[in-house]
N, C-alpha and C positions, 0 to 999 in steps of 0.2 A: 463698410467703407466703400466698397464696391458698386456699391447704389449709388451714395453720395456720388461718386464720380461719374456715374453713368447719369446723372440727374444735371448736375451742378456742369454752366456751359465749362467748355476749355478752352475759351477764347482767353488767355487771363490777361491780353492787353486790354482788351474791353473794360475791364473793370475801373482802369483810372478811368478812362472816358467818361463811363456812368456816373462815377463820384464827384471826379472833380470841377466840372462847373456845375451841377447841383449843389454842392457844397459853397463853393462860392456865391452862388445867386441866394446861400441861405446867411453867410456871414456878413455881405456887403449888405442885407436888407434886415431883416429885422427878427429876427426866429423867432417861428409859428406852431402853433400844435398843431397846423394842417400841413405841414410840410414834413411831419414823419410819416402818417399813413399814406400820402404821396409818396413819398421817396421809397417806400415797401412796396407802393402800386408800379411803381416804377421797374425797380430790381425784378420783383415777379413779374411784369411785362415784357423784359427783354429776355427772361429767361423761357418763358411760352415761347415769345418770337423764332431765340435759336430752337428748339428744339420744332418747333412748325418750318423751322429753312430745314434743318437734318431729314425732316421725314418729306418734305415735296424732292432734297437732292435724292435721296438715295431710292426715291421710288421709279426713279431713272438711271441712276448711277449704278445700281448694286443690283446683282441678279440672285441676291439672297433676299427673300420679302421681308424676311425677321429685320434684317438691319433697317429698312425702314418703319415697320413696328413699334420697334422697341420704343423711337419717340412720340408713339402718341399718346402714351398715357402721359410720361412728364406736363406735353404740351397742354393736355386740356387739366392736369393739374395744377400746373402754374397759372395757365389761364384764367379757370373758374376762379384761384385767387386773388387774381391782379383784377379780375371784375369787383369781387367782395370787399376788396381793400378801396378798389378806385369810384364805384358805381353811387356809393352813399356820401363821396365827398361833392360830386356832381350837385346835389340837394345844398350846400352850402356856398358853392364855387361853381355854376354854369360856364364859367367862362374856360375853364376846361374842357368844355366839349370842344371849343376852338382850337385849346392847342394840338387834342388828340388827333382831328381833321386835319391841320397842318402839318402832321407828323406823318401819317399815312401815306402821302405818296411812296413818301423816303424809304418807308418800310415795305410797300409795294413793290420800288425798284429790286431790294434786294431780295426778296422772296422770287423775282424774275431771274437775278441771278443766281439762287440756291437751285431754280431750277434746271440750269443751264448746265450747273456744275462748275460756274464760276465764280466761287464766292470770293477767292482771292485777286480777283481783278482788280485792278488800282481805280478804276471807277468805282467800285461797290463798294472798295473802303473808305474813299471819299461819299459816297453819299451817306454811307450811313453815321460819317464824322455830326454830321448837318443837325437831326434831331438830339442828338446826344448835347451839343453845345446848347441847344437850342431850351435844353432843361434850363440853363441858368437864371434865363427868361420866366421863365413856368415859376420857378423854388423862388425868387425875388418877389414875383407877383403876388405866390402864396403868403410871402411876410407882409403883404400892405406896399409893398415899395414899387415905386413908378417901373412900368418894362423899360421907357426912355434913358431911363440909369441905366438899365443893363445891356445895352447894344454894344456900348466900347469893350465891355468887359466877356462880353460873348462873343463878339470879334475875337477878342486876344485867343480864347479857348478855340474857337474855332481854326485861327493861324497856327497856333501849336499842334493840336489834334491833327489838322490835315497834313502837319507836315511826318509825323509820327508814321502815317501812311507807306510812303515810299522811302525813307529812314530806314526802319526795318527790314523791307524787304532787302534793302543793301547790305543790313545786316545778317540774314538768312536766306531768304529762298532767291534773291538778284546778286548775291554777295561777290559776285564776279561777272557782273556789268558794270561797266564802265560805264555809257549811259544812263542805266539808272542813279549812280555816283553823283556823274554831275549833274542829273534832273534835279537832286535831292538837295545840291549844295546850291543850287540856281534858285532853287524854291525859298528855302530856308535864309539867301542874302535881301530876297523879295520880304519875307515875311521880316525879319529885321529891320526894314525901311516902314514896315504900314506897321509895326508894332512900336515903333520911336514916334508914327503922326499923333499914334493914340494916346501914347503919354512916353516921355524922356524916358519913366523909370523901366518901364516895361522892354526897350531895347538891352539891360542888362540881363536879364534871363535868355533874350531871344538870340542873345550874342553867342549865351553859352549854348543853346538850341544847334547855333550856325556852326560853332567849332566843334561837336559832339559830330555832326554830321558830315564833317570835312575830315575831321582826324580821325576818328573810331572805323571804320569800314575799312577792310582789309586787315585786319588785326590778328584775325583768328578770336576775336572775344564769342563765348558760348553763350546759351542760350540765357539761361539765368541770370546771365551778367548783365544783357542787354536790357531783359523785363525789370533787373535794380535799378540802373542804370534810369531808365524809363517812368519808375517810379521814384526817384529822390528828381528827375525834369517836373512832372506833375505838382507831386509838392511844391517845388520852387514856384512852380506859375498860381498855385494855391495861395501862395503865401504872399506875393507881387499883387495880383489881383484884392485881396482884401486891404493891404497896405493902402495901396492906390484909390482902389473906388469905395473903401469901408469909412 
């Protein structure tokens, strides 16, 4: 069990991200048998990813060599398999090599700030919201279904996900900023207005998005509650999303 955890990232808000507009781009289109071994090429590529940010941070951060060690085997394990899962669908789907290209900067940025020893920087979370939405696109394409369907619908994940960002932090590591408070409820009354152009229905989740992050912060709510809390949000825009553009 100890492995597992030392393996398996500890990001665990990451995880709706990666799921849920992959999963959307898989329901609103048409489900593929090329959109499982993607979405495994997927999961193992972002878990190579963190453990490749752990061993560039801590080869600066840590003046213990082991703590940057430790990630390199994960990394080139998950690596070599997010190549073997991803590398033979390339032969079916080239047009994958475009999304991986368009994905790469995003993931440059934040290996820039792994190095820094900033990974919590509200920019680094917003960039790396970008590729993760940006699956929706990919998992739709791989069902046969047009990318032009999927732009509304990857907007909506995208307004949720980036607001998720600085949310959080108000609820833990900003939880007594004030500023960050109202950045959070500014952003979130913005994302409520371009979430009603995209479609009517989609302003009722993003209402409850606005009052989660109006009313919740200052609460004292712990940690657990918040990542519930975050995961029945997910859902709902899982479930608005397919409703709407399915």
């Amino acid at each position: 069990m100890s492995t597992v955890r030392r393996w398996i990232p500890n990001q665990h808000g990451a995880w709706a991200m990666l799921a849920v507009p992959y999963l959307a781009g898989v329901l609103i289109g048409s489900p593929n048998w090329l959109q499982l071994p993607l979405f495994l090429a997927w999961l193992l590529g972002y878990c190579a990813v963190f453990h490749v940010e752990q061993w560039v941070r801590l080869r600066r951060a840590s003046r213990n060599p082991r703590a940057a060690a430790r990630h390199r085997r994960p990394a080139l394990v998950f690596g070599s398999a997010a190549l073997a899962c991803g590398l033979p669908l390339l032969s079916v789907a080239p047009w994958l090599a475009v999304a991986a290209a368009l994905a790469a900067p995003f993931l440059a940025v934040n290996v820039h700030y792994a190095r820094r020893n900033r990974e919590r920087a509200l920019a680094n979370g917003l960039v790396a919201v970008v590729p993760a939405c940006g699956m929706l696109l990919v998992a739709l394409r791989a069902g046969g279904g047009p990318v032009a369907g999927g732009l509304a619908p990857a907007l909506a994940c995208l307004l949720y996900f980036a607001g998720t960002v600085p949310y959080v932090k108000t609820m833990i590591r900003e939880r007594n900023s004030e500023a960050y408070r109202r950045g959070s409820v500014a952003y979130h009354a913005l994302a409520l207005l371009a979430a009603g152009l995209l479609s009517p229905w989609l302003a009722v989740p993003f209402a409850g998005y606005l009052a989660r992050a109006a009313l919740l912060p200052g609460r004292g709510i712990g940690v657990p509650a918040v990542g519930a809390v975050e995961v029945g949000c997910s859902l709902l825009l899982l479930g608005f999303l397919v409703g709407v553009y399915g």
